[in-house]
C-alpha positions as CSV (number, residue, x, y, z in Angstrom):
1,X,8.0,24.9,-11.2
2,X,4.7,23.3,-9.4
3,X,3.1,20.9,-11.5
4,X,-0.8,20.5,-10.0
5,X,0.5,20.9,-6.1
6,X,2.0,17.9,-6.5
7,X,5.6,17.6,-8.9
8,X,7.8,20.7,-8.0
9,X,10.7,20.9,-10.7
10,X,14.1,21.4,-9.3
11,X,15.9,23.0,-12.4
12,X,19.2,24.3,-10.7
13,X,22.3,23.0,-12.3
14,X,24.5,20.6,-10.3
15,X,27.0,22.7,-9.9
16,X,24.8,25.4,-7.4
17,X,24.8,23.4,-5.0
18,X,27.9,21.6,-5.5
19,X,29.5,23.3,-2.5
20,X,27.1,22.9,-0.2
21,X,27.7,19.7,2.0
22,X,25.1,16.7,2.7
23,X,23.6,16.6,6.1
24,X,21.4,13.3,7.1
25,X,19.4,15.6,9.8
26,X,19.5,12.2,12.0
27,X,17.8,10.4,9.3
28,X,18.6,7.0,8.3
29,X,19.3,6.4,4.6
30,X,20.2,3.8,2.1
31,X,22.0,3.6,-1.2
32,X,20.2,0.6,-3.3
33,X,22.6,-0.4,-5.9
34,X,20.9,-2.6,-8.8
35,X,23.1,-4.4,-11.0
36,X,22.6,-6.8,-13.7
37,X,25.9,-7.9,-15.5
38,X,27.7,-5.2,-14.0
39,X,31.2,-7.1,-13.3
40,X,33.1,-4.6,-15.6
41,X,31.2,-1.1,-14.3
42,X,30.5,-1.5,-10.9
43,X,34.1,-1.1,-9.0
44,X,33.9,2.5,-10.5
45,X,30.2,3.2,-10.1
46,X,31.0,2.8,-6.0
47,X,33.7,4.7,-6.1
48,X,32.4,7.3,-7.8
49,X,29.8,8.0,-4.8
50,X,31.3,10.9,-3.2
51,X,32.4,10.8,0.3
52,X,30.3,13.1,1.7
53,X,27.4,10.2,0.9
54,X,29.5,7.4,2.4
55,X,29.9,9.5,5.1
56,X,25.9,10.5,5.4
57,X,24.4,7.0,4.8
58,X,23.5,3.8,7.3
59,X,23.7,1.2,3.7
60,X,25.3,1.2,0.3
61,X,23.8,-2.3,-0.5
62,X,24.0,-4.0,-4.0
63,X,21.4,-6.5,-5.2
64,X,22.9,-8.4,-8.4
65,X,20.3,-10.0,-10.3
66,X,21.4,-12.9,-10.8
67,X,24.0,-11.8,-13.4
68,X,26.0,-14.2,-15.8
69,X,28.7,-12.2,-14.9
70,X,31.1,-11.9,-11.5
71,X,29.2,-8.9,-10.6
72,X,28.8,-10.4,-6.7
73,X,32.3,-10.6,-6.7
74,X,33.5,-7.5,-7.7
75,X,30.6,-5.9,-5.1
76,X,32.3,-8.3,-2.7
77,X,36.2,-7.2,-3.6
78,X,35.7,-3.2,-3.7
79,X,38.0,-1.8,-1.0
80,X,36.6,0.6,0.5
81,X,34.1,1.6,3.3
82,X,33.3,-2.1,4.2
83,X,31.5,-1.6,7.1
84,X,29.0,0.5,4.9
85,X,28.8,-2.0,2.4
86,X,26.1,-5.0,1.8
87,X,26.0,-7.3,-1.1
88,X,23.4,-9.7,-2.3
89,X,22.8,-12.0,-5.2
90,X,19.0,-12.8,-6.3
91,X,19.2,-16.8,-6.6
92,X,16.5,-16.0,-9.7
93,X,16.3,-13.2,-12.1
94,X,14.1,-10.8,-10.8
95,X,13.6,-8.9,-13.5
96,X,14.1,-5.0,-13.4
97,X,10.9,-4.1,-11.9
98,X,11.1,-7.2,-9.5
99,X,14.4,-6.4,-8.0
100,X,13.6,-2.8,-7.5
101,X,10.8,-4.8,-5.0
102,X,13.0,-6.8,-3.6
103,X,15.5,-3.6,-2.8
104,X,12.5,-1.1,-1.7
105,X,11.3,-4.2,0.6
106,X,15.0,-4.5,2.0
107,X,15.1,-0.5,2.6
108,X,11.5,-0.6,4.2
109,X,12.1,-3.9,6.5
110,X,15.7,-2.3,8.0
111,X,13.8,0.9,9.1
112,X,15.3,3.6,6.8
113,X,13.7,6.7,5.9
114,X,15.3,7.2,2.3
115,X,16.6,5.0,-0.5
116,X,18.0,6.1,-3.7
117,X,18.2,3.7,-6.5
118,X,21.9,3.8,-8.8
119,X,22.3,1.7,-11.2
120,X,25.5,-0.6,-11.1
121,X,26.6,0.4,-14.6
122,X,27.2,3.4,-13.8
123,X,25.1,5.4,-16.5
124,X,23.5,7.7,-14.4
125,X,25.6,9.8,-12.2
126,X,26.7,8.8,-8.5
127,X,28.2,12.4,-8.6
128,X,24.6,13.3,-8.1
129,X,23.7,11.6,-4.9
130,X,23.8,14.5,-2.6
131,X,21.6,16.7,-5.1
132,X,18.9,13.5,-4.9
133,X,19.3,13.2,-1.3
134,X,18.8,16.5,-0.3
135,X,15.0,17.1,-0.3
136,X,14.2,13.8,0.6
137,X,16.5,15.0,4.2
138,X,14.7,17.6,4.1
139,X,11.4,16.4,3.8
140,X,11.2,18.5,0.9
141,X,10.0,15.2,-1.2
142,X,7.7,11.8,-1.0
143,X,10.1,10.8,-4.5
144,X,12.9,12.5,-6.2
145,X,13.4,11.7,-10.4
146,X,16.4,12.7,-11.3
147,X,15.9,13.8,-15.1
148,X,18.1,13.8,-17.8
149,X,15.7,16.0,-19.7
150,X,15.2,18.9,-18.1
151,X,18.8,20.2,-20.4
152,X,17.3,18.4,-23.3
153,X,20.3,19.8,-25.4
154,X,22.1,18.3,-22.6
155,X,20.7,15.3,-23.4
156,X,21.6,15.0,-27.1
157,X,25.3,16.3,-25.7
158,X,26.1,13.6,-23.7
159,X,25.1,10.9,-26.0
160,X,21.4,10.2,-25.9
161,X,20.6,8.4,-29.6
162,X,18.1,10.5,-31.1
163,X,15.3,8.1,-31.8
164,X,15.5,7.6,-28.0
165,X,15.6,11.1,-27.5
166,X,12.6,11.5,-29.5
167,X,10.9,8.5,-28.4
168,X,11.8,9.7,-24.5
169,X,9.8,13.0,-25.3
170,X,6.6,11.3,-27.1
171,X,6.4,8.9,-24.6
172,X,6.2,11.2,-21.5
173,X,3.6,13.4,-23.2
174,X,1.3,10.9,-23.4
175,X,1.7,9.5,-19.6
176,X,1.7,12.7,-18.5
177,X,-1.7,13.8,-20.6
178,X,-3.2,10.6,-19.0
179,X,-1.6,10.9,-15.5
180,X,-2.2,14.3,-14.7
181,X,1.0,14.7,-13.8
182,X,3.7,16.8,-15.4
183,X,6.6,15.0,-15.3
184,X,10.2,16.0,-17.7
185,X,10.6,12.5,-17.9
186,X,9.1,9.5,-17.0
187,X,12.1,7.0,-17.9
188,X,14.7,7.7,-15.2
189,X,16.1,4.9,-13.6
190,X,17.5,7.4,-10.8
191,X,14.8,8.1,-8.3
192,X,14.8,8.6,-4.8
193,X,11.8,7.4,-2.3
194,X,11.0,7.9,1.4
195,X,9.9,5.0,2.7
196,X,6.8,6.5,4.4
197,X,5.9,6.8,0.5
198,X,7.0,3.3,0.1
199,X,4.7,2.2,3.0
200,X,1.7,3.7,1.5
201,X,2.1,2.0,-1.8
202,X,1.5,-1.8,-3.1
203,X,4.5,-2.6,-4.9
204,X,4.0,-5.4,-4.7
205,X,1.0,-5.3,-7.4
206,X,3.3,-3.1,-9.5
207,X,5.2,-5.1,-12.7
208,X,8.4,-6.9,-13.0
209,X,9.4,-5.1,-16.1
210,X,10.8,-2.0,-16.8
211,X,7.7,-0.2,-16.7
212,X,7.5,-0.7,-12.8
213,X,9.4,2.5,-12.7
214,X,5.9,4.4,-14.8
215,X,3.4,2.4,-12.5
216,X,5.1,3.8,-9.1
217,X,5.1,7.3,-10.5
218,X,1.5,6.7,-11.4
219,X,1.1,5.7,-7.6
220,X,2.7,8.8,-6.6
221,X,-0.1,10.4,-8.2
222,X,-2.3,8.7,-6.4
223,X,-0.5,9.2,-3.1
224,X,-0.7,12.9,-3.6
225,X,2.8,12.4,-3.0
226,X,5.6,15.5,-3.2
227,X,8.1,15.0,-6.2
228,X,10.9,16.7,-7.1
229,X,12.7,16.4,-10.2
230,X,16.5,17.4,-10.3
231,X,18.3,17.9,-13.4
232,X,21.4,15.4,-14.0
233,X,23.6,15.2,-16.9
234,X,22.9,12.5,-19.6
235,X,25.9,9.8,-20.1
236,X,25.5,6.9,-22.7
237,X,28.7,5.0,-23.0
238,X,29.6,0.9,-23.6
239,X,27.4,-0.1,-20.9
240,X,25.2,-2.5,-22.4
241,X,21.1,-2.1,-22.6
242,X,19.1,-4.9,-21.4
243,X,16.2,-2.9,-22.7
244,X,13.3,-4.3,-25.3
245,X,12.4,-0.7,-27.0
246,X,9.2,-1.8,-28.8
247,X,7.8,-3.6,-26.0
248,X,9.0,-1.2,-23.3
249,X,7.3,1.4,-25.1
250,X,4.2,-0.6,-25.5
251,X,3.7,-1.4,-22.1
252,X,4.1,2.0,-20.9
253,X,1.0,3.0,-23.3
254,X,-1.0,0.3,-21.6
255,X,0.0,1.0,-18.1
256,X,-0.7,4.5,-19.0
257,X,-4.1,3.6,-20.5
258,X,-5.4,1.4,-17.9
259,X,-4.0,4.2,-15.1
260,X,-6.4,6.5,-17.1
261,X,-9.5,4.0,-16.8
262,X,-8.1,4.0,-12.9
263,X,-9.1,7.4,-12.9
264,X,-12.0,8.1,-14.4
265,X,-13.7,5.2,-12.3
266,X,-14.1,2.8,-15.0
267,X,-12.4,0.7,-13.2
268,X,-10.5,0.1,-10.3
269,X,-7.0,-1.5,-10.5
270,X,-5.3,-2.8,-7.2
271,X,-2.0,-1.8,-7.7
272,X,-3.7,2.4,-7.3
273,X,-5.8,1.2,-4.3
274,X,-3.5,2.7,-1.5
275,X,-3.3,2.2,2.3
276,X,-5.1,5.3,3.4
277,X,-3.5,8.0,4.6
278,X,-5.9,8.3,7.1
279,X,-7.9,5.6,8.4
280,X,-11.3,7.3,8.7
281,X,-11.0,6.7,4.2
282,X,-11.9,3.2,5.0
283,X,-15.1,3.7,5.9
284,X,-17.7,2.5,4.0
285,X,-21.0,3.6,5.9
286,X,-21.6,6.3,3.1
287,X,-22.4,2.8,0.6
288,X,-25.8,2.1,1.1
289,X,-25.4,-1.6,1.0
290,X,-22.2,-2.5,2.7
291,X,-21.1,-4.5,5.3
292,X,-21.0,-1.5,7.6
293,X,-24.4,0.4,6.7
294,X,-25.8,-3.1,7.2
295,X,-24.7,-3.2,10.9
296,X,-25.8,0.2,11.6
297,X,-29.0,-0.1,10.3
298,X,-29.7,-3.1,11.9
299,X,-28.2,-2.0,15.4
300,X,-30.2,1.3,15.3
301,X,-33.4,-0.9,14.9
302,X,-32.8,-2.7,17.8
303,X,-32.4,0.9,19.6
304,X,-28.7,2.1,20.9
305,X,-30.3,5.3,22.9
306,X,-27.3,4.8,26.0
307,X,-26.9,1.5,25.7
308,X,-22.6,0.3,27.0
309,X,-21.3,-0.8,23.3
310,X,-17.9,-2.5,23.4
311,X,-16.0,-1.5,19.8
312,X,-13.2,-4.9,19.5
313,X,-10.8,-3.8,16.4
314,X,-12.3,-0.5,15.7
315,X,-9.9,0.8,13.2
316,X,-11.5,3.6,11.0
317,X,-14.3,3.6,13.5
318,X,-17.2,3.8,10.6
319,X,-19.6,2.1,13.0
320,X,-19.2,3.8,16.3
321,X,-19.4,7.4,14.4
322,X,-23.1,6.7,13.6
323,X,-24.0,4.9,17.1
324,X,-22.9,7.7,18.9
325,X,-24.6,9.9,16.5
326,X,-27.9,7.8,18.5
327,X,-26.4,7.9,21.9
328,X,-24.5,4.7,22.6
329,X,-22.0,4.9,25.1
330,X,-19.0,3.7,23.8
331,X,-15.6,1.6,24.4
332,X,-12.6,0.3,22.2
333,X,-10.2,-1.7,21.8
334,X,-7.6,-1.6,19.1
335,X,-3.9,-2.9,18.6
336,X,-3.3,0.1,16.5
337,X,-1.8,2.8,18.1
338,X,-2.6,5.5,15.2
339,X,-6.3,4.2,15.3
340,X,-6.5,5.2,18.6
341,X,-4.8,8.7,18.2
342,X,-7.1,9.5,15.1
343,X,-10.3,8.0,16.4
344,X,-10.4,7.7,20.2
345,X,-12.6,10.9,20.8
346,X,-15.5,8.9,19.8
347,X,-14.9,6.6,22.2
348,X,-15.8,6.7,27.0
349,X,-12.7,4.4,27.3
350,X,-10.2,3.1,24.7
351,X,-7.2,1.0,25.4
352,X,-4.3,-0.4,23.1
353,X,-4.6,-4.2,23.5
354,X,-4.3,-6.7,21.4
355,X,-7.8,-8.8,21.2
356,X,-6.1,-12.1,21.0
357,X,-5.2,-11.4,24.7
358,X,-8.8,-10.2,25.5
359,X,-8.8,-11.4,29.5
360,X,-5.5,-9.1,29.8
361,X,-8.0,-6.2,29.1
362,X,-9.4,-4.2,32.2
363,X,-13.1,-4.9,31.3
364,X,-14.8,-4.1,34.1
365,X,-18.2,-3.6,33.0
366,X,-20.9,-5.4,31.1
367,X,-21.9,-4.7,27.5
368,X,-25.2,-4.8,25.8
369,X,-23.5,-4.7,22.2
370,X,-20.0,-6.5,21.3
371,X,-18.8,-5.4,17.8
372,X,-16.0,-8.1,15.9
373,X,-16.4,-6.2,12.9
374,X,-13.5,-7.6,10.1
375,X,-11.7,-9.0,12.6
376,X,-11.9,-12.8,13.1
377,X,-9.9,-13.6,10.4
378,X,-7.0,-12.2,11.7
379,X,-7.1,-13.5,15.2
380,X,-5.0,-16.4,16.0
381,X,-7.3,-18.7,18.2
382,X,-11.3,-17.1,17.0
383,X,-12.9,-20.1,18.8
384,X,-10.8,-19.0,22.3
385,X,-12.2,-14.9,21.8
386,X,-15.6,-15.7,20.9
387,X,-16.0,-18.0,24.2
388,X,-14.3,-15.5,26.5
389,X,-16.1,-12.7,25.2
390,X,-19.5,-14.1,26.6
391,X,-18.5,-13.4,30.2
392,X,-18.2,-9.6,28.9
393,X,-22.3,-9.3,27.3
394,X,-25.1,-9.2,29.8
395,X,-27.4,-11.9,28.9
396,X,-29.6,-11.6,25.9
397,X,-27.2,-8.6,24.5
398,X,-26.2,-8.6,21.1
399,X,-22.6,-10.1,19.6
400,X,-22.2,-8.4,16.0
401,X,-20.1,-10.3,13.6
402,X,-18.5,-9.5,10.2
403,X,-15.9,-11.6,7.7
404,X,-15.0,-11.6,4.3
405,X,-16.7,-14.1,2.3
406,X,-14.3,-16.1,0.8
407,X,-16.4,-18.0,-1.4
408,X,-17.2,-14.9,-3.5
409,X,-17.8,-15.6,-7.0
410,X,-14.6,-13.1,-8.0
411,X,-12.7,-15.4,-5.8
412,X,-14.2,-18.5,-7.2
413,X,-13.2,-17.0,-10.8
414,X,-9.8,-16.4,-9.4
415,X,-9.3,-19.7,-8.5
416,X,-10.5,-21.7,-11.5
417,X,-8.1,-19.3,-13.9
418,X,-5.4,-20.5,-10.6
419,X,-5.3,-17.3,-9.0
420,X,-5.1,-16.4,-4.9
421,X,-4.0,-12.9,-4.9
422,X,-3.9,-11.2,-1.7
423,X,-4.2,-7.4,-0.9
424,X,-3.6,-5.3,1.8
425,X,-7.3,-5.0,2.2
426,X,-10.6,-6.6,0.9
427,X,-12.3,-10.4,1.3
428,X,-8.1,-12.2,0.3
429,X,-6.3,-9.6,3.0
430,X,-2.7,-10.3,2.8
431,X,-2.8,-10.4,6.9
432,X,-5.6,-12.9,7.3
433,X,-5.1,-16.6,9.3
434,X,-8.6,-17.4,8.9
435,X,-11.2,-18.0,5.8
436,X,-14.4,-18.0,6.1
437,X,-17.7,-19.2,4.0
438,X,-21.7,-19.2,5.3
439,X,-21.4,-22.3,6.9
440,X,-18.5,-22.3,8.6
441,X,-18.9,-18.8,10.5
442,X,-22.1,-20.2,11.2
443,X,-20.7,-23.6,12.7
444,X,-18.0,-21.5,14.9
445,X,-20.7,-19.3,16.3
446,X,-22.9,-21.9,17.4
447,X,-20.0,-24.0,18.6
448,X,-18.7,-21.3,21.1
449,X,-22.0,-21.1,22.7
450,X,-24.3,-18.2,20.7
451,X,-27.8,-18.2,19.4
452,X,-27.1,-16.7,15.9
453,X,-30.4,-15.0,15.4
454,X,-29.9,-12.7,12.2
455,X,-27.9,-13.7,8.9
456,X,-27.2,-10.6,6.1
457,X,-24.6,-10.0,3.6
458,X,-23.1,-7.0,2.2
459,X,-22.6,-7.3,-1.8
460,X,-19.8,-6.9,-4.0
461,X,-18.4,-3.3,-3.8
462,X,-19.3,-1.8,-6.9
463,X,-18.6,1.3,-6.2
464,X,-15.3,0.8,-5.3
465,X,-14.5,-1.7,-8.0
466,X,-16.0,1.0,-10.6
467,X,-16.2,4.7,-8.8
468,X,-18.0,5.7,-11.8
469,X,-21.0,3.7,-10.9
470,X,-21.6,6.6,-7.3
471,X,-23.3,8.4,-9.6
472,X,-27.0,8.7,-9.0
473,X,-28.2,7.5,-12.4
474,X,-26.7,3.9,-11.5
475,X,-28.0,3.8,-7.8
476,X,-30.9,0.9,-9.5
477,X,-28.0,-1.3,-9.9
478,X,-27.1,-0.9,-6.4
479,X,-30.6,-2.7,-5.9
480,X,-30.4,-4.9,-8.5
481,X,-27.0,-6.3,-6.5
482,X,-28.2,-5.8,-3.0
483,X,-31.4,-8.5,-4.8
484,X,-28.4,-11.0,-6.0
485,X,-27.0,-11.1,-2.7
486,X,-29.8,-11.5,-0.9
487,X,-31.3,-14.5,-3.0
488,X,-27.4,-16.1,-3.3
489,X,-25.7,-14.5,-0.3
490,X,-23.3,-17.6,-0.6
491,X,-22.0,-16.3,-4.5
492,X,-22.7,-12.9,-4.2
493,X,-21.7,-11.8,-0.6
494,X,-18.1,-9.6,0.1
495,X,-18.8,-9.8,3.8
496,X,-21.1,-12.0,6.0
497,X,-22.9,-10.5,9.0
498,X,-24.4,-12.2,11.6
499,X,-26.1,-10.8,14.8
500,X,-25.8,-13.4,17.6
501,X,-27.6,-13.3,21.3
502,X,-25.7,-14.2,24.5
503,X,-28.7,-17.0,26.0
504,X,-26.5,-17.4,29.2
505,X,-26.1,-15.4,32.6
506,X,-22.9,-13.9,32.2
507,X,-21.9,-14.4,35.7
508,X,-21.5,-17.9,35.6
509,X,-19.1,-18.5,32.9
């Protein structure tokens, strides 16, 4: 069953493809064990995984969460397959949701391609491995949920307590009405991931709690990601539940609530603000007022009919799209290979270099436009860069500078309520080594030699912080901000933009 192109039900019984055996296709994958008071389960949990899985995967790694229990040591003791076999032992409690990080991080950071999460008390099936394995080796699937309600009698039969049952079955009607997706069950804690999903997603942002395992299915949504649901049968034995019903149950409402809002552009939450698929979704030319319709506008003033632009950092290449529209003649640089491959047609010349190491660059010609768009902050030594890049701009051409502001008034908020949380884009980047205000881009401008002749300031995103506000009817706020941050750049701005002249002869530095 396809549920909206995305969620394809895999209804098959266990038992059809019992026979057939697991194949990694060269892939590498993991099997992430989570355990929490698992001394008395977990011996038999591992040695329930059949040997065709052993056999198939690089890692069988256990995580114990800081158990009161000799859970590490009964990982430690088991027997069998040794060299397979890697234990750790959080020093805190991570919590449920927080040690599923800390094991997706693990399976992301040693290059695998799959990880399937089994719980160390053995209540969901390691019999089932190859069935949740399969489509992720066969690209089949972003995620696999194994679902204990698909045989909803099944369910009942193998010892389900009815008000869960119920409560299972109320609970994923109303994520799924507010999701858009079409899930049989949203509370498995047997899924399956490919890392390349894993990559995509901030889980980082996601909770600590159980309902982690809602939020990442919510992602998937997002992510337009392929899952697959297989059927497993339900088993409820003495293992004990560390589960909080009522408040589990609550917080999946919200999170399903607040994913809703997500949605309908009411607001935007950063834990559903994914790393593009492709970079060209970062460009934000098509917002009247930001940071990189600033710079184009302002260029294209100036006139860019075949004038030699050099593109430092290019990325998404937003800004060389529309100066090549108006006939500039182009070069890049970028570190990232995939920017490159997806964007390099735009570009006379492009080479794969890293700008910290900008003299190791072949730059034979001179430029009459340098572009360091939202890239200072992550460049090791700025001060170095900006000086040697004046030997590459003929004199009186035009150095264009963006960064984050980082005296933002949502920052400043942040901070007085004790907050510094970093994302994987946005003014608090999660890569940046550098933060800048007004003054002090200013002060490092004029210290490495250039005559800063224009100051401008993008505002704060609205659009992306509330889609809903694209709409045409709301375009005189757009104006009403682009006033603000024009009369209090220093509260108001999300990126700073200055256009600097080169006052020296080029030839002499």
């Amino acid at each position: 069953m396809v549920c909206n192109n995305q969620c394809n039900a895999i209804r098959e019984s266990a038992g059809n493809e019992a026979g057939m055996p697991l194949d990694a296709r060269g892939k590498r994958l993991g099997i992430f064990v989570l355990a929490y008071n698992a001394e008395r389960f977990l011996s038999d949990t591992l040695h329930r995984i059949p040997e065709e899985v052993w056999a198939a995967v690089e890692v069988v790694y256990v995580v114990d969460d800081c158990s009161q229990d000799e859970t590490t040591r009964a990982a430690l003791d088991f027997p069998a397959h040794r060299d397979k076999l890697v234990v750790f032992r959080n020093r805190i409690n991570r919590r449920y949701g927080g040690n599923q990080k800390f094991g997706y991080q693990y399976a992301i950071d040693r290059g695998l391609d799959a990880v399937v999460m089994l719980h160390g008390d053995g209540q969901y099936a390691p019999e089932m491995l190859p069935q949740v394995l399969r489509p992720l080796v066969e690209d089949d699937a972003d995620m696999v949920n194994a679902s204990r309600m698909i045989d909803r009698r099944g369910a009942l039969a193998g010892g389900m307590p009815r008000y869960k049952f119920v409560a299972n079955i109320g609970l994923t009607a109303f994520e799924n009405a507010l999701s858009g997706l079409r899930m049989s069950e949203f509370h498995s804690g047997y899924r399956g991931y490919s890392t390349r999903f894993l990559r995509r997603v901030p889980l980082w942002e996601n909770s600590d709690e159980w309902h982690f395992d809602s939020q990442i299915l919510f992602q998937a949504k997002v992510a337009k990601a392929k899952i697959v649901e297989v059927a497993i049968p339900t088993h409820y034995g003495d293992e004990i539940c560390h589960v909080n019903g009522i408040s589990y149950g609550l917080h999946c409402l919200a999170s399903a609530t607040a994913f809703a809002l997500h949605r309908a552009g009411i607001v935007c939450l950063p834990r559903y603000d994914l790393r593009p698929a492709k970079l060209a979704e970062n460009r934000r030319s098509a917002e009247r007022f930001s940071d990189h319709s600033i710079i184009v506008r302002r260029l294209l003033a100036r006139g860019v009919q075949g004038r030699r632009v050099l593109d430092i950092g290019f990325g998404c290449a937003a800004i060389a799209a529309k100066l090549k529209e108006a006939g500039a003649v182009l070069d890049g640089i970028d570190i990232n290979q995939a920017a490159i491959a997806e964007n390099g047609a735009l570009y006379d010349r492009t080479w794969l270099a890293d700008a910290n190491r900008i003299d190791e660059v072949p730059l034979h010609e001179k430029y009459d436009v340098i572009l360091l768009s939202d890239l200072l902050q992550y460049l090791v030594d700025p001060t170095d860069v900006l000086s040697r890049l004046k030997k590459h701009l003929v004199k009186g051409g035009t150095l264009v500078v963006s960064v984050p502001n980082v005296a933002n008034v949502h920052v400043r908020l942040a901070l007085l309520l004790g907050r510094f949380r970093t994302h994987h884009r946005g003014i608090l980047s999660d890569k940046a080594l550098h933060f800048y205000e007004r003054e002090t881009i200013r002060r490092l401008l004029r210290r490495t030699g250039w005559r800063v002749d224009v100051r401008d300031a993008s505002g704060v995103p609205l659009v992306r912080t509330m889609p809903l506000l694209a709409h045409r009817i709301f375009r005189p706020l757009a104006y009403l901000g682009r006033g603000f941050t024009l009369c209090l750049p220093g509260l108001f701005a999300s990126y700073l933009i200055c256009l600097c002249t080169n006052p020296t002869e080029s030839d002499l530095l």
